[in-house]
C-alpha positions as CSV (number, residue, x, y, z in Angstrom):
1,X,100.7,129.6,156.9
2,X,103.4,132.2,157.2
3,X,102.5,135.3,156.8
4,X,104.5,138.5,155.7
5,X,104.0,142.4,155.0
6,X,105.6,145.1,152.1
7,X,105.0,148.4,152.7
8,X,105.5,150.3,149.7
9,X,103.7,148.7,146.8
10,X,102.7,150.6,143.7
11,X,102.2,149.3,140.7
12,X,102.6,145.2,139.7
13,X,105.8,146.9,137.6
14,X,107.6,147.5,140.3
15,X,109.6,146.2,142.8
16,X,107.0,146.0,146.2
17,X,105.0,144.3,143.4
18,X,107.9,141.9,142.4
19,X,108.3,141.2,146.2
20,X,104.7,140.3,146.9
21,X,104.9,137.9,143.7
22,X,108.2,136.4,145.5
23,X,107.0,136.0,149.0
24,X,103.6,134.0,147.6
25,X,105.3,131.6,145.8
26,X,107.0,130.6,148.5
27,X,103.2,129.6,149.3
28,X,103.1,132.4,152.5
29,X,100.3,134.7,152.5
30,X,101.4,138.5,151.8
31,X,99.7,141.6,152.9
32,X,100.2,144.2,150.4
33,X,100.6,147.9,152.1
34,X,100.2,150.9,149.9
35,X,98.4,153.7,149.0
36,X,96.4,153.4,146.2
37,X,93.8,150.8,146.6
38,X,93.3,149.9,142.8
39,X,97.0,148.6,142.3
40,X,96.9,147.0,145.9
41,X,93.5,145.4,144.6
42,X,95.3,144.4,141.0
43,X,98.8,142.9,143.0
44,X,95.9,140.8,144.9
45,X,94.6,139.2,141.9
46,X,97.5,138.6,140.3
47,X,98.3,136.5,142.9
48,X,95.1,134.6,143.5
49,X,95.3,133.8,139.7
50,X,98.6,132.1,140.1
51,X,97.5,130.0,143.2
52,X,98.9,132.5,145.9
53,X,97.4,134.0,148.8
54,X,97.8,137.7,149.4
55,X,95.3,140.4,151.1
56,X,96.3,144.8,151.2
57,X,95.5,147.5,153.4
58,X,95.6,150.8,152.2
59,X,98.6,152.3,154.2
60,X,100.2,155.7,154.4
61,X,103.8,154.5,155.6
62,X,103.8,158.3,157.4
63,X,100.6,158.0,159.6
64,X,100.9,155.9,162.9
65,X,97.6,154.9,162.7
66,X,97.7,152.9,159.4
67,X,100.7,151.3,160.3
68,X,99.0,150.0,163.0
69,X,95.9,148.8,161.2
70,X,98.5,147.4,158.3
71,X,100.0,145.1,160.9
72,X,96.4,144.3,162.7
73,X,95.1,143.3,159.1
74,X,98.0,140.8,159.2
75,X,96.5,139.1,162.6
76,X,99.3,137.0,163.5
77,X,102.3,138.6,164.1
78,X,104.3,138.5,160.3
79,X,107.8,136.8,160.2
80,X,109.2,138.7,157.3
81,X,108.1,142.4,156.3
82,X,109.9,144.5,154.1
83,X,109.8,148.5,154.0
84,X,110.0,149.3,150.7
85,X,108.2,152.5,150.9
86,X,109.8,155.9,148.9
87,X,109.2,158.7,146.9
88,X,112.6,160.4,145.1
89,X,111.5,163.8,145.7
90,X,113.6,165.8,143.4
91,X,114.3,169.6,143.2
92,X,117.6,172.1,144.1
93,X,118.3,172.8,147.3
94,X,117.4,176.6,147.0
95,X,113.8,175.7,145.5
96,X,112.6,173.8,148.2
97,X,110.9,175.2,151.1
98,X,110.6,173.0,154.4
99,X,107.6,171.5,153.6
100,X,109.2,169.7,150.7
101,X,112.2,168.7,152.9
102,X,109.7,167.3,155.8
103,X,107.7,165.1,153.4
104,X,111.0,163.6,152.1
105,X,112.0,162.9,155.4
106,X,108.3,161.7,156.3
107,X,107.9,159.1,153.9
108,X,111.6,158.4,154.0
109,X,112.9,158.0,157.8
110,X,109.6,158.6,159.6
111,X,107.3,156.0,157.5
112,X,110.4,153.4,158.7
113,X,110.3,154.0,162.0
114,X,106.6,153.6,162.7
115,X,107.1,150.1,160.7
116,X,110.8,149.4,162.3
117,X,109.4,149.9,166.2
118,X,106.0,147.9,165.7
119,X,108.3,144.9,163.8
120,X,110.4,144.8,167.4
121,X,106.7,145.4,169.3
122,X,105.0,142.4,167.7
123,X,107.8,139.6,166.1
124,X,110.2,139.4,168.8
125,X,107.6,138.1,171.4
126,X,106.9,136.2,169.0
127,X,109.8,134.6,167.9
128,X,111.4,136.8,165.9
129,X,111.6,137.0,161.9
130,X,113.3,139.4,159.1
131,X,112.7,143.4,158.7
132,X,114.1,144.5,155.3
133,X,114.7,148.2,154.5
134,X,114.9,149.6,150.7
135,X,117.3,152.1,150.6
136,X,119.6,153.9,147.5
137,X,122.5,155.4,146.0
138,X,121.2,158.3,148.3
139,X,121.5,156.3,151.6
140,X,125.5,156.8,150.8
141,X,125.9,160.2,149.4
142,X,123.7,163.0,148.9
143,X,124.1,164.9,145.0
144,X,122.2,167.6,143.9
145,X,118.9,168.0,143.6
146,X,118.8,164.8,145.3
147,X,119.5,166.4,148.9
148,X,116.6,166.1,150.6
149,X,115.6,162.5,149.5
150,X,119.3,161.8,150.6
151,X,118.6,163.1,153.8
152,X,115.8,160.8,154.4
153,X,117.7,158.0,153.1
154,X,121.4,158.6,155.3
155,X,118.1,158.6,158.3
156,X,116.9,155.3,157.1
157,X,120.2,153.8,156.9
158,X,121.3,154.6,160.2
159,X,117.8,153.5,161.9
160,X,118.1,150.1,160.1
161,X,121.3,149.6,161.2
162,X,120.2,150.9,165.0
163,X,117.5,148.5,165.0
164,X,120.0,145.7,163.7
165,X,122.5,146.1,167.1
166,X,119.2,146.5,169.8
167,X,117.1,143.4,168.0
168,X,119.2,141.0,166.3
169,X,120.3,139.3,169.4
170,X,116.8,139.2,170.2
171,X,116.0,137.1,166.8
172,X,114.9,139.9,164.4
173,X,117.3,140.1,161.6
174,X,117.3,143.7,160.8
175,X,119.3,144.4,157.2
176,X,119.0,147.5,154.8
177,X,119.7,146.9,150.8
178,X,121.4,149.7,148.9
179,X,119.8,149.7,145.6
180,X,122.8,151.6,143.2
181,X,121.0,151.8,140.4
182,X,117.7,152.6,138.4
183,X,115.2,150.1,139.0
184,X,113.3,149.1,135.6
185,X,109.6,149.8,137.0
186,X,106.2,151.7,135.9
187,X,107.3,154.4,138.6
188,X,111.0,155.2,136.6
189,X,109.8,154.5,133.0
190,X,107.0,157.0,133.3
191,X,108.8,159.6,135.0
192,X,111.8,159.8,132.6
193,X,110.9,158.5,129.1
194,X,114.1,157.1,127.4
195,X,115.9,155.9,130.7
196,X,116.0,152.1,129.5
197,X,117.6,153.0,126.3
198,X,120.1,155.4,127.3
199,X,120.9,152.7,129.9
200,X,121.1,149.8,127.7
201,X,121.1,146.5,128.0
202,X,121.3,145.1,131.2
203,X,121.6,148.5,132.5
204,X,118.8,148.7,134.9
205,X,117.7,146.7,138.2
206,X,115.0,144.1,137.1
207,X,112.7,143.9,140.5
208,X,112.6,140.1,140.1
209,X,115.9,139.9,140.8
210,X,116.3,142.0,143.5
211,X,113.1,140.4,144.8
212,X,115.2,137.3,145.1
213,X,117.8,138.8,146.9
214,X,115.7,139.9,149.6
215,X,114.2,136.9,150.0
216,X,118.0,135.5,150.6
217,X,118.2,137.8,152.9
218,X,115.1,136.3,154.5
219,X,116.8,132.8,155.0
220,X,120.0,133.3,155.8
221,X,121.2,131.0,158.5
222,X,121.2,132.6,162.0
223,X,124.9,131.9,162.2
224,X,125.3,134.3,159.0
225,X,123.1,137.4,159.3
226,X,123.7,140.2,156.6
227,X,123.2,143.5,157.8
228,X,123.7,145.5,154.5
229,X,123.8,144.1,151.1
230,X,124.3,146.6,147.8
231,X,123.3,145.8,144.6
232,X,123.4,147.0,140.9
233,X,123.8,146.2,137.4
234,X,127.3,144.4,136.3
235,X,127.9,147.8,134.7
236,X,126.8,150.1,136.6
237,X,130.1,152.5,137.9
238,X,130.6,153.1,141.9
């Protein structure tokens, strides 16, 4: 059985939720990486209960050491893992002291880095496979109080894209997706009450649909390799 790691999952709302959902059906087993070991455990069972197979490790993204035990609790080396990890840290540039810019940049640019180098480490000997990177509006232009988050996004960008030019000829298919838009999850809901409505119909990301686009990504013919992919809603202005 194939097997297959997202960094990055939250709640079952959400999109490294949606992704874990997608990669199962497609009857591979999925390691769920995140950092709260009651919504790992709950992702889990919703997949056992649909006839999936799926396992977590709690993982912060920013600490080299549980990386490495995310990617050992894999055994095998995966074929597809997905770095979906984040954390929109808002606030003006003139309240933020440095340790509010470094976490930003931690979880942002540093967390994808520890997963980007063990990917090449482990899945090219092995054959090869897909690394997919979540990035944003952010990973394009930086707006206020966005800066910092923007920051760590530009960084994520241009180490996905780094990664793409040293490994693809090597058989890893490196791509980043720029998600341009709010994504309809437990994580945005709570944090801003009345989003959805002010956006409107159709006017949010539905994870299960990006989900499939990753997974697009994922098997793309060799001849055809994507190495960035935006998307948004239909109405959504760029």
């Amino acid at each position: 059985m194939r097997g297959a790691i997202v960094f990055g999952v939250g709640a079952s709302a959400g999109l490294g939720g949606a992704l874990c959902r997608r990669i199962a059906r497609e009857g591979w087993h999925v390691l769920a990486a995140g950092r709260t070991q009651g919504k790992l455990a709950a992702i889990v069972d919703e997949i056992a209960r649909a006839g999936g197979r799926a396992s977590s490790s709690v993982c912060d993204v920013t600490s080299e050491r549980d990386v490495l035990r995310a990617f050992d609790a894999a055994g095998t080396a995966p074929k597809l893992v997905v770095y979906n990890a984040g954390n929109a840290m808002i606030r003006p540039l003139l309240e933020m002291d440095a340790a509010f810019f470094e976490e930003a940049w931690r979880v942002g640019c540093l967390g994808g880095f520890l997963v980007g180098r063990e990917c090449a480490r482990r899945m090219v000997p092995a054959g090869g496979g897909t690394l997919l990177f979540t990035g944003a509006t952010a990973s394009l232009r930086a707006r206020p109080p966005f800066t910092a988050f923007a920051a760590a996004k530009a960084g994520l960008r241009a180490l996905a894209h780094g990664l793409a030019r040293e490994f693809n000829p090597q058989g890893l298919h490196v791509a980043h997706v720029v998600v341009d838009g709010m994504i309809e999850g437990d994580q945005l809901l709570s944090r801003f009450p009345g989003a959805k409505e002010r956006a409107g119909e159709d006017g949010m990301l539905q994870p299960e649909a990006i989900a499939d686009a990753y997974w697009a990504l994922h098997v793309q013919p060799r001849s055809a390799w994507t190495l960035e992919l935006d998307l948004r809603p239909f109405k959504e202005s760029f």
